[in-house]
N, C-alpha and C positions, 0 to 999 in steps of 0.2 A: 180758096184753099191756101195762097201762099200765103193772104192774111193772118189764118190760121197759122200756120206753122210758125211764122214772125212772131205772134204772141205768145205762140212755146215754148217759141228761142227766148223770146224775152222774160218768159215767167222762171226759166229754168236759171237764166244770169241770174236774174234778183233773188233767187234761193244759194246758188251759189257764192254769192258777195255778202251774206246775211252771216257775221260773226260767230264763230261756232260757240260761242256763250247762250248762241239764244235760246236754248234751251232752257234755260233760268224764267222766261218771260211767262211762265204759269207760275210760278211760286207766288207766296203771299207776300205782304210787306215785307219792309227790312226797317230795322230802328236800329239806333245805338245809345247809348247813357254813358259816358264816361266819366270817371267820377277822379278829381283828384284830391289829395290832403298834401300839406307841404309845412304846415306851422303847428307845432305839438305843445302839450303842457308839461308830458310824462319823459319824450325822448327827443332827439334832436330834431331842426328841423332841417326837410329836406331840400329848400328854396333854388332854385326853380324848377327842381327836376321834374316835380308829379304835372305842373301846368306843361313842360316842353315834353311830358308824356303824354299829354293829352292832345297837342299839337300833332305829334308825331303818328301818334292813332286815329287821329279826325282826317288828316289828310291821306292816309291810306284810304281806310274806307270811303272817303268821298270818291276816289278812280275805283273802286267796285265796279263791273262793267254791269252788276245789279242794281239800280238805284238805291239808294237809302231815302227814305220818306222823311226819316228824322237823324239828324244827328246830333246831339243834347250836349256839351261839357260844361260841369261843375264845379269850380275851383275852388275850394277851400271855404266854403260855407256847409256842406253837411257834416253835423257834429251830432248828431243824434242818431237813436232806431228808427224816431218818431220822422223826421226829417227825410233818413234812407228812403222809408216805404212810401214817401209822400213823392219824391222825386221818383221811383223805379215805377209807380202806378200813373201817374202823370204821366212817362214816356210809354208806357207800355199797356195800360189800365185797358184798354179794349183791345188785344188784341186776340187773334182767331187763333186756333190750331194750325193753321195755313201760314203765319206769321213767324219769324224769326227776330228777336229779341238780343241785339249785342249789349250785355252789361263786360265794361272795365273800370278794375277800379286801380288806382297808384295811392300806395300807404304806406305804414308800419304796419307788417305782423308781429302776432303774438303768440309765444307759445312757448311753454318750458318743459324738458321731459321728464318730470317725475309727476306731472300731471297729465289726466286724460284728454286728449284730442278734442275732447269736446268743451273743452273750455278754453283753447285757440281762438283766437280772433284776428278782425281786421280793426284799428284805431282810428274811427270818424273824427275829425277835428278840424274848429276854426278855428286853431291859436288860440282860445278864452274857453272853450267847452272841450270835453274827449269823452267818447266814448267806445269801448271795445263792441263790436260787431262779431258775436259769434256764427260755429258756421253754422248752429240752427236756426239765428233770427234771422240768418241769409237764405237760407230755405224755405222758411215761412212767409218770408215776403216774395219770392219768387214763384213761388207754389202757386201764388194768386194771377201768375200771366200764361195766358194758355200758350198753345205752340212750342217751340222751339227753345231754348235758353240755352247761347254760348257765352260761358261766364271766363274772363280770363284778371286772373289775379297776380297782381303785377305786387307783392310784397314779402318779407321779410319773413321765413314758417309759412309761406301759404299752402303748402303743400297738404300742412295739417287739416285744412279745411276739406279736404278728399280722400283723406286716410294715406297718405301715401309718402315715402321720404321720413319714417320713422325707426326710431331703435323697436320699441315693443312692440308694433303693429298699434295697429286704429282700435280704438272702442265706439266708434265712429265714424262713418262712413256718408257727408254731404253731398247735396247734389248729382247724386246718381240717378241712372235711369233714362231709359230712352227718349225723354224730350231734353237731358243735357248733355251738354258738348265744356270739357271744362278744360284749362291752361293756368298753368300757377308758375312764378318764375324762380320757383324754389319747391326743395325738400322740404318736411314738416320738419326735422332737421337745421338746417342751412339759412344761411342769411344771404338778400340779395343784396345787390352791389351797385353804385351810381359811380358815372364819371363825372367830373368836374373843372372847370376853370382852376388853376390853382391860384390866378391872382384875384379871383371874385366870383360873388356866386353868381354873374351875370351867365352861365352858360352850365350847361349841364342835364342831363336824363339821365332816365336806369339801362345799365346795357342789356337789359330785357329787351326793353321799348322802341330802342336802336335798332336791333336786328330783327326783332318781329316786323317792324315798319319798311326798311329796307326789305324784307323778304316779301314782301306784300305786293309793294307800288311799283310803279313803272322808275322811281328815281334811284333803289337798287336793281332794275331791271329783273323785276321779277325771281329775286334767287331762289325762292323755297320753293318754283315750281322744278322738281326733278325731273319731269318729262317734257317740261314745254307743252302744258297741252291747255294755257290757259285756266286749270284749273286747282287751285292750291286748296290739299284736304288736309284734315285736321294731321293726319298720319305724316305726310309730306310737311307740314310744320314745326310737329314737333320732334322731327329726325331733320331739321336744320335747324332749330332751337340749338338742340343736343352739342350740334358741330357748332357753330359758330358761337353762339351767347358765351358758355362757359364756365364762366364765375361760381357760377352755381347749377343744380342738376332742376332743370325743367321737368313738370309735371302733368302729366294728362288723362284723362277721361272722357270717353271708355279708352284706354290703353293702344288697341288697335284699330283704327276705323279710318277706312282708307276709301269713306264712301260720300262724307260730311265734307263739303267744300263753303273752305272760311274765306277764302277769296276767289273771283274771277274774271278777266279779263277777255282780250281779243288777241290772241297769241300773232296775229296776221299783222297787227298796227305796231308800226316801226315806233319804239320808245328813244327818250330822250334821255339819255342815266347821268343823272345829277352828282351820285355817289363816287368819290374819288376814285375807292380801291373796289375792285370785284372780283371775282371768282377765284377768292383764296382756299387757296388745295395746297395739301399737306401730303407729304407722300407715306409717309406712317406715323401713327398716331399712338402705335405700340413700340417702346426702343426697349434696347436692354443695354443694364450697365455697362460704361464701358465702350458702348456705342453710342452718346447721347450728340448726336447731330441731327437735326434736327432741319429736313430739306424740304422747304415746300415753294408756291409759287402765285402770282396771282396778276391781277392785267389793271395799269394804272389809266386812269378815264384823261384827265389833267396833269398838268404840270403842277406838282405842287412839295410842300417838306412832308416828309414820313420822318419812323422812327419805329421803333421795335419797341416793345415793354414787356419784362419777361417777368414774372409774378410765382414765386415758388409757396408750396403748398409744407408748412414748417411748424412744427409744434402745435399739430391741430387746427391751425387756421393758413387762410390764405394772406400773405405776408405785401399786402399793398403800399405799406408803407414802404417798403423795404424792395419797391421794384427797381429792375436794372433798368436802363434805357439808352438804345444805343442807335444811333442817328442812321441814313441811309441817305448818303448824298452822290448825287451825280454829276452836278451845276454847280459852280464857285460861289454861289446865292444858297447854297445848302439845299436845293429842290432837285427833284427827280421827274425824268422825260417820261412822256405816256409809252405803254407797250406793255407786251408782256414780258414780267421780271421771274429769274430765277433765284434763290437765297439759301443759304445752312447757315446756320446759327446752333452755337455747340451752346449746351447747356450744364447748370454747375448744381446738380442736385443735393449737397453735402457731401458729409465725412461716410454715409451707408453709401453712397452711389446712385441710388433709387430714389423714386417718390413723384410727385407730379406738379407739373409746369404749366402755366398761361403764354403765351403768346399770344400779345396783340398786337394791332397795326392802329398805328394813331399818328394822323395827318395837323400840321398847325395850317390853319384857315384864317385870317388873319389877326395872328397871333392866337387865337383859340385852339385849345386839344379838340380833334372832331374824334370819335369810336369809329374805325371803319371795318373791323371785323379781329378775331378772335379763335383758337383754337388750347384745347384741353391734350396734354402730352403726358400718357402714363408712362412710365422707367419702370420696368420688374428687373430684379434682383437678378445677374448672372450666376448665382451659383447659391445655396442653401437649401430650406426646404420651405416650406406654407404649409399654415394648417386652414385647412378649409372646413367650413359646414354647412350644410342648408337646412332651413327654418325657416316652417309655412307653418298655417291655423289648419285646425283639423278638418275643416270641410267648408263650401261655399255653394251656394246656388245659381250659375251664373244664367242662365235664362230667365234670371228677376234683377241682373245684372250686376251682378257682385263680379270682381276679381280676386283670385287665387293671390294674396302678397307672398312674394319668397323674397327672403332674405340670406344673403350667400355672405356667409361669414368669411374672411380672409386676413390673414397680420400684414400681407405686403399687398404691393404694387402687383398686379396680373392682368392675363388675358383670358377669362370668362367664356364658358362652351354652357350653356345652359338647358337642358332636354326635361320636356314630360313622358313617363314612359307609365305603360300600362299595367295592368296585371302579368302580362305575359311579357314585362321587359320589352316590347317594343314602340318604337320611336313614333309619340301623339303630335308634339310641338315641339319649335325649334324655338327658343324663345333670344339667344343670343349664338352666336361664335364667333370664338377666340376678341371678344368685344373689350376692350378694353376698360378695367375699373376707374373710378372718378370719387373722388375725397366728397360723403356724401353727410358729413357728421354724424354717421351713427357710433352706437357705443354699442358690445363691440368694435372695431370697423368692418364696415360690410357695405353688398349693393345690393340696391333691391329691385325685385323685377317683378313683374304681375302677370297674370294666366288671364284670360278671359272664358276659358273653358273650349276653343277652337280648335279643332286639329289644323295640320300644317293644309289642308286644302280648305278650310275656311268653313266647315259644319261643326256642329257642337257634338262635342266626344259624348260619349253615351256613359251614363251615372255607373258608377263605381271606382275605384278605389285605384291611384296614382300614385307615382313618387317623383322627386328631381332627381336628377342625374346634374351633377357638377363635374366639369372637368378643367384642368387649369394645366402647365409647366413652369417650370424652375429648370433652366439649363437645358440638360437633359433628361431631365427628372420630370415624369408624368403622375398627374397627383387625380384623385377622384372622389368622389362623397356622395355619397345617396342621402335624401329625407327619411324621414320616416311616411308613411302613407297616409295620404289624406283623402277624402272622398267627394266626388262631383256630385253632388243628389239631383235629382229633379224638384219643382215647385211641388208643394204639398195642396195649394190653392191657386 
């Protein structure tokens, strides 16, 4: 009998010490394809960034606490359609519905707004061939792997490829639907952004690729898990994309899914954090003129040089050329002791007062610029008025998985209160508050935000006919705007 028991005891430890990941260990495969371009015929080239993209995304996924079966990268040889689908069926060609299928790819995107979304592409290229990748022939080839497909577009308009980050809305809506899971490091809009060596192009990535990677692996110590629980879901990604990437406004599909985990780990096993700077927190991310100070804080790993770069948002573009940069020394050597640091840093938004600011943190490693994180500072106007509006399509289906686009028209800098309300005026969805806007290149200027058709407890609202509710300030001054109504239908098939 005590034998017995002994074996209890012991069956009960070895369930006990068995990483709370393991639940992962019925899943099907895991693959990855990562695809870079870096040498163009049409636009510049990106040199080394899309390969130190490729680096930077292989070795996350290789600490997966899921295995990966395959991890694939492609540097600068697919130049063709013909090429793409021969590479994406090769990594992927047999796999099952049980299977999960990671395609990333680092490029130029393409896209111009007086044209349809459906003529957006991604730019295949090995420096001697190019060719544009739209988002249908990205479809078509993907359509042929069963399972799973999380697609993350690491370019320039990729936004377009999803319908999403546009002035007129999509005529075009890619890679939807419940086997994809999608990430684009941009508006259909907006252009993404690389850091670089300034004395050679020996060093450099896209600040996408930087912080998705650090949010991932154990050498940022896991930042884009919000709860510590080992498990980073699509949802949890792309609300530290948001916060720290920056540059540009991050995009995702389906919009809210807090159920798809793109990475996971052993939250119990002591990590080893490679990454200089961490847990950069900001204390508002909303100022108003007048007050632009700017107080945040964050915990230095090493001894090493920092420096601030502050990046103002000016005549419609982001002004990089024209960034400030202001050192942070503690040590006669110009470096700073490990701990954690508190900072204000006032900022100079022009002659209006308002508008919106980058701050970043950027360490020399020896002699090289490293990205160690990032944050988007809206300035709304102390005093005047806003004109606001909201503009959605007239109906969508979202139980075949369509999102509701809304587009919240605004002239300044604000803070966004975003509501679905019903026929009877009351409160379906919360979709933002008082969230702060972000310079998103549309024309108007506006933010856009998407419905998925959920109420605030997570069931699908029941068909008929909705509005937005917008609410914003100025001062004192409370401002508000309704849509006009639009309709949730159900599938007719």
């Amino acid at each position: 009998m005590r034998y017995v028991k002994w074996l209890a005891g012991l069956f009960i430890l070895l369930l006990l010490s068995l990483p709370r990941v393991s639940s992962f260990a019925e899943e099907g495969r895991r693959r990855a394809l990562l695809i870079g371009c870096d040498h163009f015929l049409s636009l510049p080239d990106t040199a080394p960034a899309a390969e130190n993209n490729l680096r930077l995304l292989s070795d996350a996924l290789f600490s997966d606490a899921r295995p990966y079966s395959l991890v694939r990268t492609i540097s600068n040889t697919i130049a063709t359609a013909e090429a793409f689908e021969k590479a994406v069926l090769a990594a992927f060609g047999n796999s099952t519905e049980a299977d999960t299928s990671v395609l990333y790819i680092s490029t130029h995107g393409v896209f111009q707004e007086s044209l349809s979304n459906a003529d957006a592409g991604l730019l295949l290229s090995d420096g001697q061939t190019e060719t544009l990748l739209t988002g249908a022939e990205l479809q078509r080839v993907l359509d042929q792997v069963a399972g799973k497909k999380i697609v993350i577009l690491d370019a320039c308009n990729s936004g377009a490829i999803i319908g999403k980050g546009l002035s007129g809305g999509a005529d075009q809506c890619y890679l939807a639907g419940a086997d994809y899971k999608v990430l684009c490091s941009a508006g259909g809009s907006e252009a993404s952004w690389y850091y670089q060596s300034p004395d050679a192009a020996a060093e450099g990535a896209s600040y996408f690729a930087a912080v998705l990677a650090f949010g991932f692996d154990a050498s940022g110590g896991h930042a884009a898990d919000r709860n510590d629980d080992g498990q980073i879901t699509l949802e949890e990604t792309y609300g530290y994309l948001l916060e720290q990437y920056a540059a540009s406004t991050p995009q995702v599909y389906p919009q809210q899914d807090d159920s798809e985990v793109l990475f996971a780990y052993d939250p119990d096993t002591p990590v080893r954090i490679q990454k200089a700077i961490t847990d950069l927190t900001f204390e508002e991310t909303l100022l108003t003129a007048g007050d632009t100070e700017a107080a945040f804080s964050f915990t230095v790993q090493r001894q090493t040089e920092l420096y601030y770069q502050i990046i103002y948002h000016r005549d419609g573009v982001w002004q990089f050329s024209q960034a400030q940069q202001i050192p942070d020394a503690e040590q006669d050597d110009g470096s700073i002791l490990p701990g954690r640091k508190m900072r204000v840093l006032t900022l100079n938004t022009g002659d209006e007062d308002y508008g919106y600011a980058i701050i970043q943190l950027i360490t020399r490693e020896s002699g090289t610029p490293v990205f160690q994180g990032a944050q988007l500072l809206c300035v709304r106007p102390a005093t005047g008025q806003v004109t606001l509006n909201a503009v959605t399509g007239s109906s969508f289906v979202p139980k075949l998985g369509q999102e509701m686009a809304i587009l919240v028209q605004h002239d300044v800098p604000c803070g966004l209160t975003v509501n679905i309300l019903n026929e009877e005026n009351r409160l379906v969805r919360r979709l933002a508050f008082e969230t702060p806007s972000r310079p998103q290149q549309l024309s108007p200027a506006a933010s856009s935000f998407y419905w998925d058709g959920k109420t605030n407890s997570g069931e699908y609202a029941p068909p008929g006919a909705y509005t937005v509710q917008v609410k914003t300030s100025v001062g004192e001054e409370q401002y508000l705007c309704r849509s006009e109504p639009f309709f949730l239908e159900e599938p007719t098939t």
